[in-house]
Structures are given as C-alpha cells and as structure tokens.
C-alpha positions in Angstrom: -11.4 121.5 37.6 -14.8 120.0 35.9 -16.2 117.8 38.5 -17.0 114.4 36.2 -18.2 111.3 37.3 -18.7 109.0 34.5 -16.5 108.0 31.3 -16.6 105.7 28.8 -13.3 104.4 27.6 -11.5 101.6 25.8 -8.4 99.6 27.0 -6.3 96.9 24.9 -3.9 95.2 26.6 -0.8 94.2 24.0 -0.4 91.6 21.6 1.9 88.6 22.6 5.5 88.3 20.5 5.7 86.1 17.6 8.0 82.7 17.9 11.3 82.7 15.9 12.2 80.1 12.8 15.8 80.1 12.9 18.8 77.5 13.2 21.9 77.5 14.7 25.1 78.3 12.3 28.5 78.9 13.0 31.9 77.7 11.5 32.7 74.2 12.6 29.5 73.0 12.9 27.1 71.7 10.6 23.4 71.0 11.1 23.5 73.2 14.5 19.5 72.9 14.9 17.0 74.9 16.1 17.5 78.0 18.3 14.4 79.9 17.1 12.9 81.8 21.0 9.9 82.4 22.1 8.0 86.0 21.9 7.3 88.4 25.2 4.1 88.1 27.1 2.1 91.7 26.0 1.2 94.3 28.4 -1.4 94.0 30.9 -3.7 96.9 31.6 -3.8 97.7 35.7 -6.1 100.5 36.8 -4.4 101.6 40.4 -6.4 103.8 43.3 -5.0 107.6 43.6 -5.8 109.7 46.3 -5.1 112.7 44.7 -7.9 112.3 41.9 -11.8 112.9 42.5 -12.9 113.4 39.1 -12.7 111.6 35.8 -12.4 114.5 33.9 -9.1 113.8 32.4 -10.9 110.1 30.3 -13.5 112.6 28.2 -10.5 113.5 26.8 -8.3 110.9 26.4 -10.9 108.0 25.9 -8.0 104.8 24.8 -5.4 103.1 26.6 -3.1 100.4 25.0 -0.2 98.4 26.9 3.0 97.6 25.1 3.1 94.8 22.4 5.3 91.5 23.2 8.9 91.3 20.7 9.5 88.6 19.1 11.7 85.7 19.6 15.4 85.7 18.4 17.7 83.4 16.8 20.1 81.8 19.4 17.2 81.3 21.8 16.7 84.0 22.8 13.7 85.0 24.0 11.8 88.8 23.1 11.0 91.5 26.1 7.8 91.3 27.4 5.4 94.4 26.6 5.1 96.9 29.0 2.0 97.0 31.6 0.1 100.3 31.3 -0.9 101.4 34.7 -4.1 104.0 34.5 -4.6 105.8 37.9 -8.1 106.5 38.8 -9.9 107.7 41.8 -10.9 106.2 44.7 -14.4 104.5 44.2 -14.2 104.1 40.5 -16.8 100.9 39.7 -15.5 99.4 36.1 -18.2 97.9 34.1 -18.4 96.4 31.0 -20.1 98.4 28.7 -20.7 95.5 26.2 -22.3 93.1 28.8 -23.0 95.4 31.5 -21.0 93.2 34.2 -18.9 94.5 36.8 -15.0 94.0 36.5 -13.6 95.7 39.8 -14.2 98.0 42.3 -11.5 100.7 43.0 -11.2 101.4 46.2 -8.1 101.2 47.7 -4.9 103.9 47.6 -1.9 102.3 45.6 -3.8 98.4 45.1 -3.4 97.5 41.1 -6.2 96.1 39.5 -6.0 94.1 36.7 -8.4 95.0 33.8 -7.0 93.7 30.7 -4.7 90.8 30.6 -1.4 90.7 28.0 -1.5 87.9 25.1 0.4 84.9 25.4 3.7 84.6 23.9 4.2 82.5 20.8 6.7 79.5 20.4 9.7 79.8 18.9 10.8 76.2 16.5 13.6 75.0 19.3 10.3 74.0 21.3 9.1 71.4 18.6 12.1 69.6 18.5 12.0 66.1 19.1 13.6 63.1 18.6 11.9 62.4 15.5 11.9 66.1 14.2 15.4 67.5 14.1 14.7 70.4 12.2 11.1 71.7 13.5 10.5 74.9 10.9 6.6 75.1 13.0 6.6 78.2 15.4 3.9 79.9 17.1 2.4 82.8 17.2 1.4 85.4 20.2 -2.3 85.6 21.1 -4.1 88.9 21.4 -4.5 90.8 24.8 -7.6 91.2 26.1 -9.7 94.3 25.0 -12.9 95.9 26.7 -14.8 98.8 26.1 -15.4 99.9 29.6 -17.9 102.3 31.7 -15.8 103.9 34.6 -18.2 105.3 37.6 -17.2 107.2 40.4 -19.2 107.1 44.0 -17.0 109.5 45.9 -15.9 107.2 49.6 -17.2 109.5 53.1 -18.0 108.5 55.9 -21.0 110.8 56.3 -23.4 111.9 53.8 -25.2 115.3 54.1 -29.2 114.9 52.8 -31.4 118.1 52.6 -33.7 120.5 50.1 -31.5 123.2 48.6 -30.0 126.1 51.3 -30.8 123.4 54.5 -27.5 124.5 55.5 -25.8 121.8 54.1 -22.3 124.1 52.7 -22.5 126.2 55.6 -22.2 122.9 58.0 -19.3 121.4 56.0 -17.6 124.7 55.7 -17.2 125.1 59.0 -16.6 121.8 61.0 -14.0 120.8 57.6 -11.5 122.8 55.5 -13.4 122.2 52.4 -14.6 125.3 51.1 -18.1 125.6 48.2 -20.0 128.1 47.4 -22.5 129.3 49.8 -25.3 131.8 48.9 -29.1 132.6 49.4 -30.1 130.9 46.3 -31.3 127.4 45.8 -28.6 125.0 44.1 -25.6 126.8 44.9 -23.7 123.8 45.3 -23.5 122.3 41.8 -21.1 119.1 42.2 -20.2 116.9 45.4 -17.9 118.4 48.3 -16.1 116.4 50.2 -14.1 118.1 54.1 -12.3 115.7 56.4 -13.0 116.5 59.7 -10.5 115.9 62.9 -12.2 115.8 65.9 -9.0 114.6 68.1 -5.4 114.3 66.9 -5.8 110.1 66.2 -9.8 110.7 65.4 -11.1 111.7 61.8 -13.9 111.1 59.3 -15.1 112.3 56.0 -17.8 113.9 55.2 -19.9 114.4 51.6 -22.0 117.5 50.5 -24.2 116.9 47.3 -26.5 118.9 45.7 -30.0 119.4 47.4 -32.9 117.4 46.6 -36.0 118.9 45.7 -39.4 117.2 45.2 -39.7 114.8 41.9 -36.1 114.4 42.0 -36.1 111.1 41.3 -37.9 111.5 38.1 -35.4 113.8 37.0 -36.3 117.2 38.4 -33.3 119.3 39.9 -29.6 118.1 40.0 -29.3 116.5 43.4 -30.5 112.9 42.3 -27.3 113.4 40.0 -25.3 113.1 42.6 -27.3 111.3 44.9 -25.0 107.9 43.9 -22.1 109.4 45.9 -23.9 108.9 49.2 -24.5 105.3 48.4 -20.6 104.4 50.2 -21.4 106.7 53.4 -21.6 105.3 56.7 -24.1 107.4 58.3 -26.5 110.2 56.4 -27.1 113.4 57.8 -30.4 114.5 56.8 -29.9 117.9 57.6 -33.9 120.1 57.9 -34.3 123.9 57.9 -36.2 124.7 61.0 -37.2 128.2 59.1 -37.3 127.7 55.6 -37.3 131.4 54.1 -40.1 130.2 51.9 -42.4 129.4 54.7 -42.9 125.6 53.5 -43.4 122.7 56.7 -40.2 121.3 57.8 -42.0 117.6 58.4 -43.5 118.0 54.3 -39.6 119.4 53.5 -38.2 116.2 55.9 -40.6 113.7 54.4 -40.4 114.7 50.3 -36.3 114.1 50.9 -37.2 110.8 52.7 -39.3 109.9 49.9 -37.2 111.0 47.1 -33.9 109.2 48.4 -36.3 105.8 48.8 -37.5 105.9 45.6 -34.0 106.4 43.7 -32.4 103.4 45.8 -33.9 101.1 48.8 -30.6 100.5 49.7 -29.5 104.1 50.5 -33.0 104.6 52.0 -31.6 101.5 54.7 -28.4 103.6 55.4 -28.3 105.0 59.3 -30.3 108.0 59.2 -29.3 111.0 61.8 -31.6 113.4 61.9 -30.1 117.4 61.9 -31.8 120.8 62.7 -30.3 123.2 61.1 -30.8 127.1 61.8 -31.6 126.1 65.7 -30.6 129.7 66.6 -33.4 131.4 64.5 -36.0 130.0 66.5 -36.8 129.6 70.4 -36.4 126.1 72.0 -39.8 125.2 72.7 -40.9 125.2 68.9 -37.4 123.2 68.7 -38.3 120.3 70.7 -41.9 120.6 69.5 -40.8 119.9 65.8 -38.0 117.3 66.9 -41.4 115.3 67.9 -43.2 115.7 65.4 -40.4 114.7 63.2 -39.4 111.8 64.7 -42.5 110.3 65.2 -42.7 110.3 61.3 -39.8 108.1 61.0 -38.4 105.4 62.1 -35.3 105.1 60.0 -34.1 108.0 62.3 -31.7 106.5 65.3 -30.1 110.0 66.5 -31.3 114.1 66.6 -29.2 117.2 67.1 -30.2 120.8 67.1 -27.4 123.0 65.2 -26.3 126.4 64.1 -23.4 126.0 61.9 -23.0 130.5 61.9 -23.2 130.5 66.1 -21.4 126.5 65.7 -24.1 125.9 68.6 -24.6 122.2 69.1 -21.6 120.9 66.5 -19.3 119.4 68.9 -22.0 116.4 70.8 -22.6 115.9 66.4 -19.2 115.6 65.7 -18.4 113.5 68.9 -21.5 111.5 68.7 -20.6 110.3 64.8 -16.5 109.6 65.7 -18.2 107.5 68.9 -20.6 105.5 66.4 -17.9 104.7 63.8 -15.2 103.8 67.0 -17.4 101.3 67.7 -18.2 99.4 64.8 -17.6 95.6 65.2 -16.8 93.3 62.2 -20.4 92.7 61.5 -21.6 96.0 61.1 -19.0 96.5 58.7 -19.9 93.7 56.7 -23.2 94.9 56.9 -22.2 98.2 55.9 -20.0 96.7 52.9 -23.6 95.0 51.7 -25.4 97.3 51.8 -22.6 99.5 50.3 -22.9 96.9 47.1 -26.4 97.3 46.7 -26.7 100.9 46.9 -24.0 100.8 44.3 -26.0 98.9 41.8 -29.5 100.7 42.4 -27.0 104.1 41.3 -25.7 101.8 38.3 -29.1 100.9 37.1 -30.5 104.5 37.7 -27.6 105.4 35.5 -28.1 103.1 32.7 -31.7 104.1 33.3 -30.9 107.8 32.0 -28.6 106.5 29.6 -31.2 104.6 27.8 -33.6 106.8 27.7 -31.0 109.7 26.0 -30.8 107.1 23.5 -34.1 106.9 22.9 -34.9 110.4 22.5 -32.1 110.7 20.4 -33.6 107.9 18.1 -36.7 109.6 17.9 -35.4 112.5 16.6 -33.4 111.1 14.2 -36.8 109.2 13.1 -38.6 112.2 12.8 -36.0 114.0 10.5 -35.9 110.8 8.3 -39.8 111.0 8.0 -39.7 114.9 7.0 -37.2 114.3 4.7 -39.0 111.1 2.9 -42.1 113.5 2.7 -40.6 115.0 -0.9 -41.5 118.6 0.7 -38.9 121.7 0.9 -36.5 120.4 3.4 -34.3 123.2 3.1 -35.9 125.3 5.8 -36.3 122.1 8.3 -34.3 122.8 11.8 -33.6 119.6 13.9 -32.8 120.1 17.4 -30.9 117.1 19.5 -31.5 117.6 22.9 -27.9 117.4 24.8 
C-alpha cells in the first residue's frame, strides 16, 4: 500500500429538514388547527481514530464526504428523521486543519474517540409551533439551516514512542528489523527505506513500546535535499530519539561531522524536535575494536549536550540491544505526570514547526507553478510561432 501522509478533502455535514404547513382534518371536526412538524437535525460529520490505518492513501481518491440531509416535517405533527452522521475513520495522529484559514480543528489521536468536524443544520419549525392565542391558524413555518462545510487539510505524524535519527545505511532498518517484527527493505545503498516504519517492541510480557524508522537525513536536508526531511514530521510525537551513528561509514566520512550535520539538520527543520530527549547509538560496534569505541563515544559526547544516554550496538551480532531496550522501557516506566505534560508541549510544538514546514513547500509549489504559467502567457503574447513551444510543470 502507497504510504501517504497528507490529503486534502472536503466534508459537508447535512442540511436541516424543512417545517410542515399543514392542518388538522378529519370528519367531525371542523377548524382542527395546526399540526404542521418540525424537520430532522442533518448529519454531523465525526472523524474516529482506527488502529488499523497508517496512511491516507484511500482520501486522494475519494476527496468528499457528505452526511445525510434532515426530512421534513409531517402533517399530524409529526416530526422528520434526523440525517444520518457520517463517521470517516482515519489514522491515529491525523492533525485536521482548515485549509481556508489554516486553523487547527482536532487532533486524532485516540483508537475508537469520535471527533466532531462538521456539525448537522438545525431543523426548521413546523406552523403548530406559531400558534398562539391570537394566531389560530399560523401558515409561517421554518426552514432547516445548512450544516457546516470545510475544506480540510488532513496530516498524519505517525505516534512511537522512539524515533530512530541517522544519515542513510546508519543501521537504522537493520536495528528495527531485529528488536521488532516490522520488516523494510534493507540494502547497501543509500535511501533504501523510502516511507516511515514503524515495529512494536516487547521487552517483557506487561512491557512494550513503539518504535519509528524514517528515511535518512543527509546534509542540506532541510532545504530540501534528500527525502528524509519528508518524513522527518513523524518523529515530532516520539518520546525519545535514537540518533543512531555509523562507527565505520563505508565511505570513510567522520562520525562526529556525520553525528553533527544530523544534529544540525533536525534543528534547523524544528526547535522543538531538536529539544526532544536525545540517546545517542553506535551502530556497527562489532566492526571496530573497543578502544576506538570509547574514544569516539568522547569525542561525541563532548559535542553535545542534548545527548542524556550512549550505547554501543551491533544489531547483526544483537551485541549491546538488550541494556537499549531495557534502558528505554525503564525511562518511559518512570515518567511522572509532568514529564508527560512536558512531553505533550513539546509534542504540540513540534507538530506546528512540521505544519509550517509543510505549508512552507506547499507555497512555494504554488509559486513555481505560477511562474510557469506566467512564462507561457508571456511567449504566447509575443505574436511568435507558438506551435513548437513545450511547457514543462514541475510535479
């Protein structure tokens, strides 16, 4: 399945029912009065949190929603069915925004919890509500209000519990593959992992966590280069980041310059993520000998100090992965309410530095798009042989 993490869509919740005119008549009885009902309430639109969905593949192609329209009242007073609610599963840690005024409307991010998006119209008044004592025989009725309608901006930041950071073939697959079920792509080539991973790991029978793999990182990513900034937004709900360094990169490069351009890359796309708990991880441990191991530990660490924790792994030989995975199910055991509320601020901001990175790209796709379009009106205005003019749009 197409891994997709942002849609645009439209949702119109229904149309209130109309209010009868009518009056009461049977045999027997003259001047029965009024006994017009009132319309239904319309539909509401609810989006509800489903575990089973990570992508948002399936709005690209299905891009409008619409709840059911209130019926109108009845004679006899009675009163018409109220439309019916449209409920729109999503994934877990869908953001909703308004693509009109750019606010955001809710935040998806528990399993089975309905959130309302659009609200139903009100239902109109049927005549048997204007009677009075000086109106008998009301012939005024009402009629429904419209539901709300929103063109909306759905954007999903995939929930873990650990994020993995790290240039292209750190060992970032290979670590997830092993200590989770999850299973991508692993190779000898830069950016074999093309979309997010996620692998729940059990450490104990009561004792779990997730963990996210995203694309690697390479220098200038945050100005575009590479795919890894992409993705980079899905890290901005993690608990703890893993910044995972190759203590022999095959292309000979310096693991501190390798540690510090993803350090510098992450801080530039968001502040907020850059804040997140940073573990440090050597990966490869096994292909070189211990001294040069704690010899580049300290040189890395006293680079940074975002950097509360350091392990030496080998995800092939699994040297080292158990203190890891202990020492993270240990940290988030013992989380006390204001960490988490920390955690859920920070969580909020990172969230909006992703938004505005977003909206960032969006824009400026809009603007080379105009510009092309400019340039093919001024070549066509030119009066010369426009017959052999190509225009390419960029995708």
């Amino acid at each position: 399945m197409r891994f997709v993490d942002e849609a645009s869509i439209r949702v119109d919740a229904g149309k209130g029912g109309n209010g009868c005119l009518s009056f009461r008549r049977e045999k027997y009885i003259e001047l029965g009065g009024p006994d017009g009902g009132d319309g239904g309430d319309g539909g509401s639109v609810y989006f509800r949190g489903d575990e089973a969905l990570n992508t948002l593949v399936d709005f690209r192609f299905q891009p409008q929603y619409r709840a059911g329209t209130g019926e109108s009242g009845k004679g006899k007073d009675r009163t018409g069915s109220k439309g019916e609610d449209l409920i729109v599963r999503v994934p877990l840690g869908t953001s909703v925004y308004d693509e009109d005024t750019d606010a955001l409307i809710a935040e998806v991010t528990k399993a089975d919890e309905d959130l309302l998006v659009a609200r139903g119209g009100y239902h109109g008044l049927g005549n048997v509500r204007y009677k009075s004592s000086t109106n008998r025989a009301p012939r005024k009725t009402s009629n429904g209000t419209p539901g709300e309608s929103f063109n909306l901006r759905l954007e999903l930041r995939l929930i873990a519990d650990v994020g993995l950071l790290g240039l292209p073939n750190a060992g970032k697959s290979t670590l997830i593959s092993v200590v989770s079920e999850a299973k991508p792509k692993i190779a000898d080539y830069p950016f074999t992992t093309l979309v997010p991973n996620l692998g729940v790991v059990r450490i104990d029978f009561n004792q779990s966590f997730v963990i996210a793999d995203v694309p690697g990182l390479i220098e200038g990513a945050s100005e575009g280069a590479g795919l890894g900034i992409q993705f980079l937004k899905h890290l901005s709900r993690t608990r703890v980041l893993l910044h995972l360094v190759d203590v022999a990169p095959a292309d000979g490069s310096d693991p501190l310059e390798n540690f510090k351009t993803i350090e510098r890359e992450v801080a530039q796309y968001s502040p907020a993520i850059a804040k997140k708990p940073r573990w440090l991880v050597l990966s490869k441990s096994d292909l070189v000998s211990n001294d040069v191991l704690i010899e580049l530990q300290a040189r890395l660490l006293s680079e940074s100090s975002l950097v509360e924790k350091c392990y030496a792994i080998s995800a092939v030989t699994q040297t080292g992965l158990q203190p890891l995975l202990h020492g993270l199910g240990d940290h988030f055991a013992s989380l006390d309410e204001a960490r988490k509320q920390a955690e859920e601020s920070l969580d909020q901001a990172a969230g909006q530095d992703a938004h505005n990175y977003s909206k960032m790209l969006r824009d400026a796709r809009l603007r080379r798009r105009q510009g092309l379009d400019e340039e093919e009106d001024l070549e066509l205005d030119d009066g010369d042989d426009t017959s052999k003019v190509v225009v390419h749009y960029e995708p």
